[in-house]
DOLO-227126 format. One record per residue (C-alpha): x, y, z; residue in one letter. Coordinates in steps of 0.5 Angstrom, whole numbers, always signed. Layout:
<atom x="X" y="Y" z="Z" res="A"/>
...
***
This chain:
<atom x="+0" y="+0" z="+0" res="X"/>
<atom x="+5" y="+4" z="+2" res="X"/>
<atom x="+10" y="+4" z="-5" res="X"/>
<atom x="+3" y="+5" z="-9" res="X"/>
<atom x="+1" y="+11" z="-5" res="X"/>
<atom x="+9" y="+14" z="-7" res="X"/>
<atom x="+7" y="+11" z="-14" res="X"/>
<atom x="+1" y="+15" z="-14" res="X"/>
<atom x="+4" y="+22" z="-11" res="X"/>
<atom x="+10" y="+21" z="-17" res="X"/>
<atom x="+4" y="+21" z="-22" res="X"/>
<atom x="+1" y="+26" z="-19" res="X"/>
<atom x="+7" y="+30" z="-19" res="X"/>
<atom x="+7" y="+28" z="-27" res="X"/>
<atom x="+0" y="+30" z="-29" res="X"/>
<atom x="+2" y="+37" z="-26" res="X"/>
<atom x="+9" y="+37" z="-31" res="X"/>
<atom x="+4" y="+36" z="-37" res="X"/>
<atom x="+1" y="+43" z="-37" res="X"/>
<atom x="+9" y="+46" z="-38" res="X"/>
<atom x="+11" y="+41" z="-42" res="X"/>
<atom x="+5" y="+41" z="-47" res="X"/>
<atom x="+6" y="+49" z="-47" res="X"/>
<atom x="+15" y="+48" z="-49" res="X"/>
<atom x="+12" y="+44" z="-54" res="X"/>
<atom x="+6" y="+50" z="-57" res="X"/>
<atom x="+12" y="+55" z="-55" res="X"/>
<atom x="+17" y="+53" z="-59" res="X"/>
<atom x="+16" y="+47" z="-63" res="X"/>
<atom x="+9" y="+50" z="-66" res="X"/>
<atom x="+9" y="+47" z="-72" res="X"/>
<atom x="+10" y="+41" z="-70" res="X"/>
<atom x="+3" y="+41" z="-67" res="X"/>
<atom x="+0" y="+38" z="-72" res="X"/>
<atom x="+4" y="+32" z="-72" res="X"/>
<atom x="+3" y="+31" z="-64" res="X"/>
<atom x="-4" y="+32" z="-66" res="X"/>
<atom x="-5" y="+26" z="-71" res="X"/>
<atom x="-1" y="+22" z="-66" res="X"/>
<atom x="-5" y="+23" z="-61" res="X"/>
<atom x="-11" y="+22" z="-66" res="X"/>
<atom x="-8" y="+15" z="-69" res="X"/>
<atom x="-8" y="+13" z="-63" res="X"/>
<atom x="-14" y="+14" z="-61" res="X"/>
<atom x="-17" y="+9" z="-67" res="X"/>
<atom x="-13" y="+4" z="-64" res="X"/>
<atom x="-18" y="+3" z="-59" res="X"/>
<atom x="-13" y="+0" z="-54" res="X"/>
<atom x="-15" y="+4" z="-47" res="X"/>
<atom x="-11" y="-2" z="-43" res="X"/>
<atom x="-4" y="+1" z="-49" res="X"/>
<atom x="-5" y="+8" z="-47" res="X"/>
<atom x="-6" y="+7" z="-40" res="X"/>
<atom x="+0" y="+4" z="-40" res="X"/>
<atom x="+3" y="+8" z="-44" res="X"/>
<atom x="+0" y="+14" z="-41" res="X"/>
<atom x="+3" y="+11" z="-33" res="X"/>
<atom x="+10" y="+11" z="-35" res="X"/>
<atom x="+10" y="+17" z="-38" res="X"/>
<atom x="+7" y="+21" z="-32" res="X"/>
<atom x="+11" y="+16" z="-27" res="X"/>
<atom x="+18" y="+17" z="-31" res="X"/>
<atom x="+16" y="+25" z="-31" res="X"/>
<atom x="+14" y="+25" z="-24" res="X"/>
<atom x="+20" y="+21" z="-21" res="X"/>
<atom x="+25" y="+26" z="-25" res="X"/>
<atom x="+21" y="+33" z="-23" res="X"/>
<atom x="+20" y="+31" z="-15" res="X"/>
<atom x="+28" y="+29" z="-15" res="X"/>
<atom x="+30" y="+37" z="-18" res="X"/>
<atom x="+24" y="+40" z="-15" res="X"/>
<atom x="+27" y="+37" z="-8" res="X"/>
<atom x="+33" y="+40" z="-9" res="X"/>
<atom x="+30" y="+46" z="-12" res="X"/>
<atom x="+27" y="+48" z="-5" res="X"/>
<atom x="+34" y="+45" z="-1" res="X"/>
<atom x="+39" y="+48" z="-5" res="X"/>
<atom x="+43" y="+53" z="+0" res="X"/>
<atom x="+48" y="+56" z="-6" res="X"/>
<atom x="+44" y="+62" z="-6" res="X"/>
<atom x="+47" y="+67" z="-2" res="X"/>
<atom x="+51" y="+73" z="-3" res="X"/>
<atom x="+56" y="+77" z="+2" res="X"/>
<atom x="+55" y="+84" z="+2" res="X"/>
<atom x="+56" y="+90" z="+5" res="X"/>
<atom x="+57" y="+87" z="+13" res="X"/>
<atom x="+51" y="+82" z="+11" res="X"/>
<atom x="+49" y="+75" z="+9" res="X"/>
<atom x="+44" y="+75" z="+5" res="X"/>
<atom x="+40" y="+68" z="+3" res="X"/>
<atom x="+34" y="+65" z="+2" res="X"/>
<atom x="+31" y="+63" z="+8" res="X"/>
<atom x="+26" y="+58" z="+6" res="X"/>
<atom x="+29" y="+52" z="+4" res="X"/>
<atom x="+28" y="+45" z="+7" res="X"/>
<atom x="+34" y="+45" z="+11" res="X"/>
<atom x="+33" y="+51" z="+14" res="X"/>
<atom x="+26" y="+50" z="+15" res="X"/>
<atom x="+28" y="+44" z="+19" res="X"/>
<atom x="+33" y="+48" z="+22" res="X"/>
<atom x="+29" y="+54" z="+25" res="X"/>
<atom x="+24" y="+49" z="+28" res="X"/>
<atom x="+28" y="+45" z="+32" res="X"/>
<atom x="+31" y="+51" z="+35" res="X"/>
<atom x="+24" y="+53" z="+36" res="X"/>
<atom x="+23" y="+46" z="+40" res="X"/>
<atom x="+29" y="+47" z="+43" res="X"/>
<atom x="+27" y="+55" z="+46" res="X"/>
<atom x="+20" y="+52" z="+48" res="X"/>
<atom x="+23" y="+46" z="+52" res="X"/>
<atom x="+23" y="+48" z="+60" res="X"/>
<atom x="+29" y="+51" z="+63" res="X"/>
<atom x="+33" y="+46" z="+67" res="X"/>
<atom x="+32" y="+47" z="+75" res="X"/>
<atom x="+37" y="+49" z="+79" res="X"/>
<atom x="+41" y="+44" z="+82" res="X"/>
<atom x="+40" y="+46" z="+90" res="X"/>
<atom x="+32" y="+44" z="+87" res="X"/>
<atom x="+31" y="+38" z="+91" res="X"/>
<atom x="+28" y="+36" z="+85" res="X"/>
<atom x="+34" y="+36" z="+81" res="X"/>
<atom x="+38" y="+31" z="+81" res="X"/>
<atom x="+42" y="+30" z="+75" res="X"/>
<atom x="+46" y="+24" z="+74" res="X"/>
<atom x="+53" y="+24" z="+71" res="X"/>
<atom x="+50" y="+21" z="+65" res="X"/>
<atom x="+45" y="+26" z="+64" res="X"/>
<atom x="+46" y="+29" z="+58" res="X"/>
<atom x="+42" y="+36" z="+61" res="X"/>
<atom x="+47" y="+36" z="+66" res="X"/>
<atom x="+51" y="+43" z="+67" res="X"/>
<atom x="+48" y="+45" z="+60" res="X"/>
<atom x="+47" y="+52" z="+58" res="X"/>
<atom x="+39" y="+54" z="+57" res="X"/>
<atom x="+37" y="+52" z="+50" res="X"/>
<atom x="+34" y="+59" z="+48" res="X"/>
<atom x="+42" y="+61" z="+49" res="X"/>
<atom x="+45" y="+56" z="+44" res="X"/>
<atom x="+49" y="+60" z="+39" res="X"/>
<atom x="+48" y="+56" z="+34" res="X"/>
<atom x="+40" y="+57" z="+33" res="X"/>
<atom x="+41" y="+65" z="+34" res="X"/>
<atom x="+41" y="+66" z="+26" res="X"/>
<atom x="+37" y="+60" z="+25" res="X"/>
<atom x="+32" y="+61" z="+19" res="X"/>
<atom x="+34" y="+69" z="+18" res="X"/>
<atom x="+35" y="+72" z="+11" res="X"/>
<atom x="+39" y="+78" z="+14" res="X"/>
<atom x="+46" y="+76" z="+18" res="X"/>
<atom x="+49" y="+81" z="+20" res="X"/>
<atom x="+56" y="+80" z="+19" res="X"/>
<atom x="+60" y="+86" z="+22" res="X"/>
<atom x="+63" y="+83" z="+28" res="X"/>
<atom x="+69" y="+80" z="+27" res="X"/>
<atom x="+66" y="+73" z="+32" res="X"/>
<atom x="+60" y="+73" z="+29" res="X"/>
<atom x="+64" y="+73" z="+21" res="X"/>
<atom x="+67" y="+67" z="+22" res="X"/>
<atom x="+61" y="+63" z="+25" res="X"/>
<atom x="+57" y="+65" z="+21" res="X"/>
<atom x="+61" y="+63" z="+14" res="X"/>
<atom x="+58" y="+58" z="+9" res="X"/>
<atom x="+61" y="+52" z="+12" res="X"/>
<atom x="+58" y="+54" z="+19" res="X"/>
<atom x="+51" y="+55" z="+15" res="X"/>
<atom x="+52" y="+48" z="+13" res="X"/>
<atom x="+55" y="+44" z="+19" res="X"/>
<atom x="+49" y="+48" z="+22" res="X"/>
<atom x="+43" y="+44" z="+17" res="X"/>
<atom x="+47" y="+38" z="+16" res="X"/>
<atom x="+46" y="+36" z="+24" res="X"/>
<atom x="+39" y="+38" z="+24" res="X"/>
<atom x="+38" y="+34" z="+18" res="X"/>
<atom x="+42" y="+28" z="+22" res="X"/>
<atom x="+38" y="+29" z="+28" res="X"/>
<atom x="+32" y="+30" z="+24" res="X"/>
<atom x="+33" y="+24" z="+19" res="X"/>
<atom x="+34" y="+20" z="+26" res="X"/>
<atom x="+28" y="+22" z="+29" res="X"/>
<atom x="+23" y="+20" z="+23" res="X"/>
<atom x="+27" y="+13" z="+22" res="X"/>
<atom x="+26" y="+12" z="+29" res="X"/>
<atom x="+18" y="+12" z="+28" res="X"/>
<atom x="+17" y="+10" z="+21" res="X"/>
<atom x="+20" y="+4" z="+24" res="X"/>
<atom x="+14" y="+3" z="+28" res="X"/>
<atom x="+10" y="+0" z="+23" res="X"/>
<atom x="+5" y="+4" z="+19" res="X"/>
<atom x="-1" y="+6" z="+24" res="X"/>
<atom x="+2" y="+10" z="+29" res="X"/>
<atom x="+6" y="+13" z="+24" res="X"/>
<atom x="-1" y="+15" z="+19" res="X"/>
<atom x="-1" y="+22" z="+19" res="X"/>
<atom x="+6" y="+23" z="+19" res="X"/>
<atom x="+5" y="+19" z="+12" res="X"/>
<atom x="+0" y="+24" z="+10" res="X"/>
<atom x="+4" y="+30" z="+11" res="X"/>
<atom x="+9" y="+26" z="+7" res="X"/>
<atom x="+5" y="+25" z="+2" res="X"/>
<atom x="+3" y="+32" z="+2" res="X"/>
<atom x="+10" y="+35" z="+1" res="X"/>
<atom x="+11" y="+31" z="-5" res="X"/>
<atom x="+6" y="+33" z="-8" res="X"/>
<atom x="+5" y="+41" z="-6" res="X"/>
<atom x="+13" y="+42" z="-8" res="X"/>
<atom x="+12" y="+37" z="-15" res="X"/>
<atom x="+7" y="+42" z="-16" res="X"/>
<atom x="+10" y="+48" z="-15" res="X"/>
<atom x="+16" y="+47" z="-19" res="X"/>
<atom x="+11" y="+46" z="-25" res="X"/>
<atom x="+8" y="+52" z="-22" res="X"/>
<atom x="+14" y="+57" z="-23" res="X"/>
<atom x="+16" y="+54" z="-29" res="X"/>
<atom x="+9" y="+54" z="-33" res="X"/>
<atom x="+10" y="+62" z="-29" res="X"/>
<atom x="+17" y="+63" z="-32" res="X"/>
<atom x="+13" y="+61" z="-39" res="X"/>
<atom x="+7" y="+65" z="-39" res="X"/>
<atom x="+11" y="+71" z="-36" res="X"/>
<atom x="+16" y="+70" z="-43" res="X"/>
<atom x="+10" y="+70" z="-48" res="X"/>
<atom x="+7" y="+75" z="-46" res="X"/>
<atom x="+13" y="+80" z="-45" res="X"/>
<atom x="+15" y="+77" z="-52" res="X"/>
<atom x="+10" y="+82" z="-55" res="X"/>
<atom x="+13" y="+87" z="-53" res="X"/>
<atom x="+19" y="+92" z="-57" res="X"/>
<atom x="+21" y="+95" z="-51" res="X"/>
<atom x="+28" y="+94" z="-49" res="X"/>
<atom x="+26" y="+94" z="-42" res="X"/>
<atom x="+22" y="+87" z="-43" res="X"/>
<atom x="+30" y="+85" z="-42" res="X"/>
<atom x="+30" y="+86" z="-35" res="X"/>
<atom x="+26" y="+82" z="-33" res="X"/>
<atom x="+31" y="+76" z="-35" res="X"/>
<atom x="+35" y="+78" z="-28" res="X"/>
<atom x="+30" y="+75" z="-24" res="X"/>
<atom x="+34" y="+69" z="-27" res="X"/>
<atom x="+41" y="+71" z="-30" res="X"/>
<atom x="+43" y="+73" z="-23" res="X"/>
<atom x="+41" y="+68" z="-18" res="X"/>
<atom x="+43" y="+63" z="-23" res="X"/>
<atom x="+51" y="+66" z="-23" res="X"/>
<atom x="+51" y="+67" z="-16" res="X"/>
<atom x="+49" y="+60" z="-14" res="X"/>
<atom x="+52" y="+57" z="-20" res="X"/>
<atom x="+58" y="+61" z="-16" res="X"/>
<atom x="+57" y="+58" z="-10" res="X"/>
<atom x="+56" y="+51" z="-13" res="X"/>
<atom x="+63" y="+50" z="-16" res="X"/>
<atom x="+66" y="+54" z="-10" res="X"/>
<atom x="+64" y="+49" z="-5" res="X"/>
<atom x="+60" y="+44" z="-8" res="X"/>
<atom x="+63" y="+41" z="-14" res="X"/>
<atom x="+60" y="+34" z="-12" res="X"/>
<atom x="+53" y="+35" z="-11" res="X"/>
<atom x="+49" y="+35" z="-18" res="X"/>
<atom x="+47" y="+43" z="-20" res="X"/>
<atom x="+39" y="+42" z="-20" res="X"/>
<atom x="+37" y="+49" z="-18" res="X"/>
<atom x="+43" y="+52" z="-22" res="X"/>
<atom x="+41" y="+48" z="-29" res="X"/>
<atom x="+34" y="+50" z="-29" res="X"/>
<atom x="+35" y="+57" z="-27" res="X"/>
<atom x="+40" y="+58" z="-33" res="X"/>
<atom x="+35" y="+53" z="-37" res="X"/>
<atom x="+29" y="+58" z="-36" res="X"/>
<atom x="+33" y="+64" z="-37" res="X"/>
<atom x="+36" y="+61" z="-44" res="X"/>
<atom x="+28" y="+60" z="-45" res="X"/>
<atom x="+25" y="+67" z="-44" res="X"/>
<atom x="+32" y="+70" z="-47" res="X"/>
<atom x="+29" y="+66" z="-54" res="X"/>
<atom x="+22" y="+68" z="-53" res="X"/>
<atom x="+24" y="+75" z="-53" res="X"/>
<atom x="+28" y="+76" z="-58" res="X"/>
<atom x="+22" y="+74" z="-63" res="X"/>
<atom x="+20" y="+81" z="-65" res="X"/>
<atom x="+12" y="+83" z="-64" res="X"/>
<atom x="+8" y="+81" z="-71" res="X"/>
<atom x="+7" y="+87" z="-75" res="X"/>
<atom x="+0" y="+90" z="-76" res="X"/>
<atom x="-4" y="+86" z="-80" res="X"/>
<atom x="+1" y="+80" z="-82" res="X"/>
<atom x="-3" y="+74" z="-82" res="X"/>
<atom x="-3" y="+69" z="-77" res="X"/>
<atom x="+0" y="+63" z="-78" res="X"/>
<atom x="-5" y="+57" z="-78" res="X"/>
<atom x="+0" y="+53" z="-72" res="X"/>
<atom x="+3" y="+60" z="-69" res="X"/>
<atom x="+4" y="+61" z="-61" res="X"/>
<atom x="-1" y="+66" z="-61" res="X"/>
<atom x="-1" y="+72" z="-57" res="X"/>
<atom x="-3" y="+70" z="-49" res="X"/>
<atom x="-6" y="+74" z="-44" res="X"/>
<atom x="-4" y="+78" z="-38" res="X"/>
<atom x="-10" y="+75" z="-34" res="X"/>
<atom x="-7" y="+67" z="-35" res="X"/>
<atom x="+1" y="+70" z="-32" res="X"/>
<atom x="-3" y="+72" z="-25" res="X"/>
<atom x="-7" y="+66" z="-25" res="X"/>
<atom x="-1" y="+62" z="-26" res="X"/>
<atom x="+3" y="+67" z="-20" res="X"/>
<atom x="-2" y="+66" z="-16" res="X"/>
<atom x="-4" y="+59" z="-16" res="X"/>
<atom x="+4" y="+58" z="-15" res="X"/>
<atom x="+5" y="+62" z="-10" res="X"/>
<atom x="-1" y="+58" z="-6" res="X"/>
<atom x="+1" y="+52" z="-8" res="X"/>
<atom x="+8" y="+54" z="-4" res="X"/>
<atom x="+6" y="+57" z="+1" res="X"/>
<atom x="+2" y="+50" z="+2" res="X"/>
<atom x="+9" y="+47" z="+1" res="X"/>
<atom x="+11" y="+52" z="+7" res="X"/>
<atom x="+6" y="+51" z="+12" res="X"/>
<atom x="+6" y="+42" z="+11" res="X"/>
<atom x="+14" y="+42" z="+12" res="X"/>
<atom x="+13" y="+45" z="+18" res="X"/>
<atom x="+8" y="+41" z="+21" res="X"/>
<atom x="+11" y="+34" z="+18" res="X"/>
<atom x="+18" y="+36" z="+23" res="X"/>
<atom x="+14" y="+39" z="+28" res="X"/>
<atom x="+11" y="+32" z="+29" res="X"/>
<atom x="+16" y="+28" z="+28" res="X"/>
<atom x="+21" y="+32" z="+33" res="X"/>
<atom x="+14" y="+32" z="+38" res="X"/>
<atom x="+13" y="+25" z="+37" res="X"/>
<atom x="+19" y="+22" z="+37" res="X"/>
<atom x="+20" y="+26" z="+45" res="X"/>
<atom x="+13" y="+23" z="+47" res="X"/>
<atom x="+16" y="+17" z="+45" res="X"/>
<atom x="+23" y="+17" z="+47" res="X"/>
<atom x="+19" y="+20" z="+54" res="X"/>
<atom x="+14" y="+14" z="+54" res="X"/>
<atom x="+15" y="+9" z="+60" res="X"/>
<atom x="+18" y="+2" z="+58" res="X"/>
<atom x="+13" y="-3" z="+55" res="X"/>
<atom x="+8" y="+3" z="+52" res="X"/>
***
């Protein structure tokens, strides 16, 4: 049950990639339209649901597997970020930091631990809450899911660098990756509603890279009707995230596959040869299977339905490792034999 519920997600997240991929298509191999629309016609004549299903299963399954692994590591990706001026710029919504910012916050909820001349405070030598600080004290969560680091302080400089970023969330995932191995190794009822908000990630973070890509697309289109120079600027919100995290990348992360940085310079490539096509002049005939013209209202739909689905994908993160880091201590703290 639980390999099709994956299988059902990853086609799910395929179906979505569908409408990007038939708008590349429509974009720029318009006149080839024709000949996908008499494939799809013969198809159909062969009168074999049960060959299309399966055809139609891979080709979703195929595109989804291959749009949740990029998309997983589109919204992980710490490259994106910039030293300027005493401060450290980054983005400071991606899962590692997400994970991060709630562990600390778990941590600064935690009760503050008891005196020990409190007759109730007894620590043992193996205590590991033994002459500890107070959790809210801990340097290392001071910064945690902050966009803007000051950096001016000379202490503060040298923790908080990219390799300090990245010991910081690479420990958070190792703590969290234990927690949730811990519970999924109690079977599949105790942790159903874990499953579910699992389920929900792949899904809303599938859809919301399909979301900015089809965004990224229609933006293009209708800025390509344009003959002002100024439709040119639209190409930095691309150009220059995708050179600094490129930087970023081969600077410090040669062995990790460049996902985010691909796609960034992918679409960027895109939207460059959109807008080098000039607006039709007035009165030239249309072409039979031209691209057309799109409207204004579909590149905010489009921005508004990707924007929801990852603010969707934000607040399902959260809870999925709240609940786990809240679980595991409930079942860490449950008496023996429960």
């Amino acid at each position: 049950m639980g390999a099709f519920s994956i299988a059902f997600d990853i086609i799910i997240v395929g179906a979505l990639a569908l409408f990007w991929v038939l708008l590349v298509i429509h974009l720029f191999f318009s006149s080839n339209i024709s000949r996908v629309k008499s494939l799809l016609h013969w198809v159909v004549e062969q009168n074999q649901p049960a060959v299309a299903g399966v055809l139609l299963f891979a080709m979703t399954y195929a595109l989804g597997s291959v749009v949740s692994r990029i998309a997983q590591d589109f919204f992980d990706d710490d490259d994106l970020h910039i030293h300027v001026l005493n401060h450290l710029y980054r983005v400071g919504v991606t899962e590692s930091s997400i994970r991060t910012d709630v562990y600390c916050g778990t941590l600064k909820r935690e009760p503050a631990p008891k005196p020990r001349d409190s007759p109730t405070a007894n620590p043992q030598p193996g205590d590991p809450a033994a002459g500890k600080p107070n959790p809210p004290e801990n340097p290392d969560c001071r910064y945690a899911g902050t966009w803007i680091v000051p950096t001016r302080d000379p202490e503060t400089y040298q923790r908080i660098t990219a390799e300090w970023i990245n010991d910081q969330q690479d420990s958070a995932r190792y703590i969290f990756a234990v927690h949730e191995a811990a519970l999924l190794l109690k079977g599949t009822d105790p942790t159903e509603r874990l499953r579910h908000f699992h389920d929900q990630i792949i899904v809303l973070r599938g859809a919301a890279f399909n979301g900015m890509v089809a965004f990224s697309l229609c933006l293009f289109w209708w800025l390509s009707r344009f003959q002002s120079a100024l439709r040119w600027t639209v190409l930095l919100l691309y150009l220059f995230p995708a050179i600094v995290a490129s930087v970023n990348h081969f600077g410090g992360h040669v062995h990790d596959p460049p996902y985010m940085e691909f796609n960034l310079w992918v679409l960027a490539a895109a939207g460059g040869c959109l807008l080098w096509q000039r607006r039709r002049k007035t009165g030239q005939p249309r072409a039979q299977n031209g691209r057309g013209e799109t409207r204004f209202a579909y590149v905010l739909l489009s921005l508004f339905l990707t924007v929801s689905v990852f603010l969707g994908w934000w607040a399902t993160q959260v809870l999925y490792d709240e609940q786990v880091i809240y679980s595991y201590r409930a079942l860490k703290d449950a008496p023996a034999g429960k």
